[in-house]
C-alpha positions as CSV (number, residue, x, y, z in Angstrom):
1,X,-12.0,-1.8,10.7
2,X,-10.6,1.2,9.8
3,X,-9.4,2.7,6.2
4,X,-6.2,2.8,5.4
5,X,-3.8,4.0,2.9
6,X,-0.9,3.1,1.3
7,X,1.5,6.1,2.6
8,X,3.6,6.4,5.9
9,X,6.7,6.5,7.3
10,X,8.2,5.0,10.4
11,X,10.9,4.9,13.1
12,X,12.0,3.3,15.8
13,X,15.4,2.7,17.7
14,X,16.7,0.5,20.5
15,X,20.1,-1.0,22.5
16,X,20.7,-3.9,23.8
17,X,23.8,-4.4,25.5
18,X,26.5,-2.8,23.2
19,X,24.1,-2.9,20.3
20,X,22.5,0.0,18.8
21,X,19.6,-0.5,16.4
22,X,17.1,1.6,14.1
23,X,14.3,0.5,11.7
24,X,12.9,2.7,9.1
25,X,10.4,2.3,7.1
26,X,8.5,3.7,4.3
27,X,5.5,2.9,2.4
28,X,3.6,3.6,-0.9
29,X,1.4,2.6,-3.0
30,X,1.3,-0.5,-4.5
31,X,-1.2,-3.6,-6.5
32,X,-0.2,-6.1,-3.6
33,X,2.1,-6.3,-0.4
34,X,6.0,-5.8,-1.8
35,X,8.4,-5.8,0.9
36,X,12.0,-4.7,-0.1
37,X,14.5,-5.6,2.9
38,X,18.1,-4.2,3.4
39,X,19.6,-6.0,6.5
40,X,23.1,-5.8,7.7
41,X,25.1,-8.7,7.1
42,X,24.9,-11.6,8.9
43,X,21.2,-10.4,9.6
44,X,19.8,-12.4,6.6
45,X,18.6,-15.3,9.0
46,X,15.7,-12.4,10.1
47,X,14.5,-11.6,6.8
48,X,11.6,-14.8,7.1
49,X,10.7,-13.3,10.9
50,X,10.5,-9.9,9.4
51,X,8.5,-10.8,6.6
52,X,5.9,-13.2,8.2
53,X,5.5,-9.7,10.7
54,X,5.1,-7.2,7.8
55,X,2.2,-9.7,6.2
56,X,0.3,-9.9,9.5
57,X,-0.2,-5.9,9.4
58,X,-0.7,-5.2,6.0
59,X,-2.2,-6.4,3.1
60,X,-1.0,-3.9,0.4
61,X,1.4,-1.1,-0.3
62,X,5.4,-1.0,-1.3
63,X,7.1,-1.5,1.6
64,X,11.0,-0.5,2.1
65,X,12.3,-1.6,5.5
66,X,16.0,-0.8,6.3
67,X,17.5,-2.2,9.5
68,X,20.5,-0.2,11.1
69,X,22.9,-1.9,13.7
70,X,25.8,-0.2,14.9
71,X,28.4,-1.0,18.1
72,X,29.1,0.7,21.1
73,X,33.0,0.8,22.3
74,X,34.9,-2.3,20.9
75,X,36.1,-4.7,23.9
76,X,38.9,-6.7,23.1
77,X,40.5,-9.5,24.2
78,X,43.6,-11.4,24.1
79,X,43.6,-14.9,22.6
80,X,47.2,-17.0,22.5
81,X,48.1,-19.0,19.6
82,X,48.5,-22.5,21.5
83,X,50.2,-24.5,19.1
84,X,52.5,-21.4,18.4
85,X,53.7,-21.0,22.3
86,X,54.0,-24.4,22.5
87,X,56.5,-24.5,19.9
88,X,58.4,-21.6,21.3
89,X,58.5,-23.8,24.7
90,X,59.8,-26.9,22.9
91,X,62.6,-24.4,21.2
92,X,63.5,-22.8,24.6
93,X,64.2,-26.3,25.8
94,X,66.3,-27.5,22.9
95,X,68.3,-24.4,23.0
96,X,68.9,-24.8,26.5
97,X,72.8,-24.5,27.7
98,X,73.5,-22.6,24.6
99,X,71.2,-19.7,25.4
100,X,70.5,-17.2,28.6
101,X,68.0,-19.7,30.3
102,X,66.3,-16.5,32.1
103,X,62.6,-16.8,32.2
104,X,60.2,-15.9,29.6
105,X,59.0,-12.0,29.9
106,X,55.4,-11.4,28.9
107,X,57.1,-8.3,26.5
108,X,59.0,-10.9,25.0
109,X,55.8,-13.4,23.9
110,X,54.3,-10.3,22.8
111,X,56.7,-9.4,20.3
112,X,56.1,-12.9,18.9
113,X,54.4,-12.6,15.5
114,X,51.5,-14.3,15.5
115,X,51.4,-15.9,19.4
116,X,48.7,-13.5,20.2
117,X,46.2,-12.0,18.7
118,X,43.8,-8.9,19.5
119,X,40.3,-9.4,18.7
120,X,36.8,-8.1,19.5
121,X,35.1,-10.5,22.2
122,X,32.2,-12.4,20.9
123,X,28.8,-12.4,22.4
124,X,27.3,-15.2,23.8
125,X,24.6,-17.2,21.7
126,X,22.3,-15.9,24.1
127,X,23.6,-12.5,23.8
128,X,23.3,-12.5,20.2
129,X,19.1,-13.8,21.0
130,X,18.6,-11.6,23.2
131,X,19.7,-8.7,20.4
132,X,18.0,-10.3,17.6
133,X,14.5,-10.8,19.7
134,X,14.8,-6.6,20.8
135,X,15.2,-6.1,16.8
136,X,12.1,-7.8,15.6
137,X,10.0,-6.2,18.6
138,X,11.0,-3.0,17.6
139,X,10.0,-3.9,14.1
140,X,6.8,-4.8,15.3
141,X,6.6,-1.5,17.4
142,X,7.6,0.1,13.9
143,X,5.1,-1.5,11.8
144,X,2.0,-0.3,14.7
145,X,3.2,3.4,13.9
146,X,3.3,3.1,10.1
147,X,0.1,1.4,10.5
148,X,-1.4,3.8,12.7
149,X,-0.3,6.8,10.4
150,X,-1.7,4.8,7.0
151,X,-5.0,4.9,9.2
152,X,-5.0,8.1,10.0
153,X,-4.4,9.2,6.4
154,X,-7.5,6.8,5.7
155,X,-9.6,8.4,8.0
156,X,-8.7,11.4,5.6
157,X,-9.5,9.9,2.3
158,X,-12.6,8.4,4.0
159,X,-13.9,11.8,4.1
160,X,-13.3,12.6,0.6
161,X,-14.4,9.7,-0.9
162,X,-17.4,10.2,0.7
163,X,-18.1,13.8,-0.3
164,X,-17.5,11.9,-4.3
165,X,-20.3,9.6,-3.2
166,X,-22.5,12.4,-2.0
167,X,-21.8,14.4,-5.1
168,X,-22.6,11.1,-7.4
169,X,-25.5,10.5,-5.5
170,X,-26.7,14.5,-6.2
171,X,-25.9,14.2,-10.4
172,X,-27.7,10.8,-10.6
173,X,-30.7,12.5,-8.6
174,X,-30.7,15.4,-11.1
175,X,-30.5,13.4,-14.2
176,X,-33.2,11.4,-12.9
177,X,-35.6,14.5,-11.9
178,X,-34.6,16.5,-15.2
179,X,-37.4,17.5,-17.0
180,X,-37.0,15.9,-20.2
181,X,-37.4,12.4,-18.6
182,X,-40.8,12.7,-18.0
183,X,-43.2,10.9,-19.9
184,X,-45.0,14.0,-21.1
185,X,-42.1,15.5,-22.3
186,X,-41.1,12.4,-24.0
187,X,-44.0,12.3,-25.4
188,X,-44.2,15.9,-27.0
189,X,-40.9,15.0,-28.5
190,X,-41.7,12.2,-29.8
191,X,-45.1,13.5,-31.5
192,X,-42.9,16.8,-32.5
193,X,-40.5,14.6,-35.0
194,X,-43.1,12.5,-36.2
195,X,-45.2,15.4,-37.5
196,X,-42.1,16.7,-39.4
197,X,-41.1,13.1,-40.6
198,X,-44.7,13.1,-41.9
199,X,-45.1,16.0,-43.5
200,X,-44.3,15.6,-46.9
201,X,-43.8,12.0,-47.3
202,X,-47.2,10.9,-47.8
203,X,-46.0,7.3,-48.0
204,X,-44.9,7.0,-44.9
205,X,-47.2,4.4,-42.7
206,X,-48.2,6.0,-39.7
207,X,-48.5,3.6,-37.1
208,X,-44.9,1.9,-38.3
209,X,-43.2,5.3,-37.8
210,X,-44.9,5.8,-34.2
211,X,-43.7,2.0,-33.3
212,X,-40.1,2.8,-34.0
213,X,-40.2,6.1,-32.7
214,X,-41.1,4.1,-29.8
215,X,-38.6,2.2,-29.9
216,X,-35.8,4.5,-30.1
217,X,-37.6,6.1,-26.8
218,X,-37.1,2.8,-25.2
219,X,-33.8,2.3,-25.7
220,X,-33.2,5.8,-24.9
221,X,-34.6,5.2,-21.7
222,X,-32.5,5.8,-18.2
223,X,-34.0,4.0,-15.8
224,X,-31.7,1.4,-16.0
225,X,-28.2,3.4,-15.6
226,X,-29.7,5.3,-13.0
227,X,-30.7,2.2,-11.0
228,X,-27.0,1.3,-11.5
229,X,-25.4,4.0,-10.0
230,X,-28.1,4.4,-6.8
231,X,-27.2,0.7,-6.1
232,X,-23.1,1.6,-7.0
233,X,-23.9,4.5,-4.6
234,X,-25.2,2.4,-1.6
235,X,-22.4,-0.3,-2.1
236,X,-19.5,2.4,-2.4
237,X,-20.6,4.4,0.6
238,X,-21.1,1.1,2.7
239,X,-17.2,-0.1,1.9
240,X,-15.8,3.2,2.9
241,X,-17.7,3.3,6.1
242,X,-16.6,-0.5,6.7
243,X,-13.4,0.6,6.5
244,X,-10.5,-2.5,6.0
245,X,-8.9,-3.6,2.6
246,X,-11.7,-2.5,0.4
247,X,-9.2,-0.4,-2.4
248,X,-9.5,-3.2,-4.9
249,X,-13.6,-3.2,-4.3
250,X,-13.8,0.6,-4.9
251,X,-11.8,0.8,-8.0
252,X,-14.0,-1.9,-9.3
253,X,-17.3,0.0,-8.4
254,X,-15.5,3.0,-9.4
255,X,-15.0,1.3,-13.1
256,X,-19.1,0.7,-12.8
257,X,-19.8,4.4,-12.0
258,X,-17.7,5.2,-14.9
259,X,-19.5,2.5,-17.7
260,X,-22.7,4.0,-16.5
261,X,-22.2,7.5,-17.0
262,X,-20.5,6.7,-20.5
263,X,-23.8,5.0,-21.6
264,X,-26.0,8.3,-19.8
265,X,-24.1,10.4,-22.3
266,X,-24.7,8.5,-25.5
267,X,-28.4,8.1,-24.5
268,X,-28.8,11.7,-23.5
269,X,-31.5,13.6,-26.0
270,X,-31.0,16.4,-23.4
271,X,-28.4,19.1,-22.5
272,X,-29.5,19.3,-19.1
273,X,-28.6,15.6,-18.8
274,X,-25.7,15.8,-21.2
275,X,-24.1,18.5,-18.7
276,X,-24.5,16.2,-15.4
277,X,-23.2,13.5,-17.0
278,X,-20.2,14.8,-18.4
279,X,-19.6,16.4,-14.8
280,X,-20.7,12.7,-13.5
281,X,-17.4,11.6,-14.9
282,X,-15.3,14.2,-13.5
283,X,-16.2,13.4,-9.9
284,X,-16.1,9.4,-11.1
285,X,-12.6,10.4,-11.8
286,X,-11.6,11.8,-8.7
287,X,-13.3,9.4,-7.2
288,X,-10.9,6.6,-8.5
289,X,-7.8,8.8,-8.2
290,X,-8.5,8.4,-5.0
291,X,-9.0,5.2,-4.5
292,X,-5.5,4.1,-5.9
293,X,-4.3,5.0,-2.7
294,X,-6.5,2.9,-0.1
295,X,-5.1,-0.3,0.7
């Protein structure tokens, strides 16, 4: 699957019949899927359709879909008030002999407040299907081309993340070659502060101070953080190239990569190590900036 953000923008318009519609849609980042709807009225009854649509593409992301419908030329058409003509034909007859018994004109009924009326012609129920079925498949048709733009922004941050990786991957290597990790060296340190410790303070016992000096170069150690980050490495760098919903699984390995090169830099007895640690954490940060925008 491929990678995808959380950005991208979308369009699409139709007719049907006398109907003119437009979706447009926009999309950012976001913790889970939040879909913010503005239909026209008397649309509402689409707003489940829409939604169960928008959930089959996406997984994550603010998402603002706006639905325009507009009219082509009005048609009216003339509807008579039964009940009113009716009782204009039961007056005609009752005034009949007293009154010019000449037949009703149609100017005539038209002057007649009320006896008929001018309104826009309703469409059919299937019509009104047929219009409603056009909308959602151009939402559908919308919601491919914001996915296909998300995707091709992901392809994008693919390639960055990866050259974070990479770089992680290079600091950990350093830290793990430097000098000053190797026995010998630790060693020459070691023996180094424990001549000055004992010169002078007789009382000292030997053998105790070499066991905690001992100590302190065990927990001092590395071995352990490094392993971290070479197995954060492998994991991050198999996700992105995976590709699908991985954001929340990055940020958490990107949390990892961060702990570790916290506890390098308070174990660090070296400036070598001290220096690709401290620009470990830069990279870890960009790393996770980035990763706030993958779905």
């Amino acid at each position: 699957m491929a990678l995808q953000s959380m950005t991208g923008f979308a369009r699409r318009e139709g007719t049907t019949g006398r109907w003119r519609w437009a979706w447009e849609l926009r999309s950012v980042n976001g913790k889970g899927l939040d879909l913010r709807l503005r239909l026209p009225p008397g649309l509402e009854r689409l707003e489940t359709e829409v939604r169960r649509i928008a959930g089959e593409k996406f997984s994550r992301g603010n998402l603002q879909a706006t639905l325009a419908l507009t009219t082509g030329e009005s048609q009216l058409e003339a509807v008579l008030n039964q009940d009113a003509f009716a009782a204009v034909l039961t007056m005609r007859d009752k005034l009949e002999g007293l009154i010019d018994p000449a037949p009703l004109r149609l100017d005539t009924l038209l002057s007649i407040r009320g006896l008929v009326d001018f309104r826009e012609t309703q469409d059919s129920e299937e019509t009104v299907a047929a219009r409603d079925a056009d909308i959602l498949s151009g939402l559908a048709a919308a919601l491919s081309d914001l996915k296909a733009m998300r995707e091709q922004e992901g392809a994008a941050l693919a390639r960055v993340l990866l050259g974070h990786v990479a770089a992680i991957e290079a600091l950990t290597g350093a830290i793990e070659s430097d000098p000053s990790r190797s026995p010998q060296e630790i060693a020459a340190k070691l023996s180094a502060q424990v001549s000055l410790l004992m010169e002078g303070a007789g009382a000292l016992d030997r053998d105790r101070l070499h066991a905690e000096a001992a100590l302190l170069a065990t927990k001092a150690d590395l071995r352990e953080e490094i392993d971290r980050l070479k197995a954060h490495v492998a994991a991050a760098r198999d996700l992105v190239t995976k590709g699908g919903p991985v954001g929340r699984k990055l940020d958490f390995l990107a949390q990892e990569f961060n702990r570790e090169s916290n506890t390098i830099c308070s174990k660090s007895n070296a400036s070598a190590v001290t220096a690709a640690g401290i620009e470990l954490k830069v990279v870890i940060d960009q790393f996770r900036e980035q990763v706030q925008n993958l779905e």
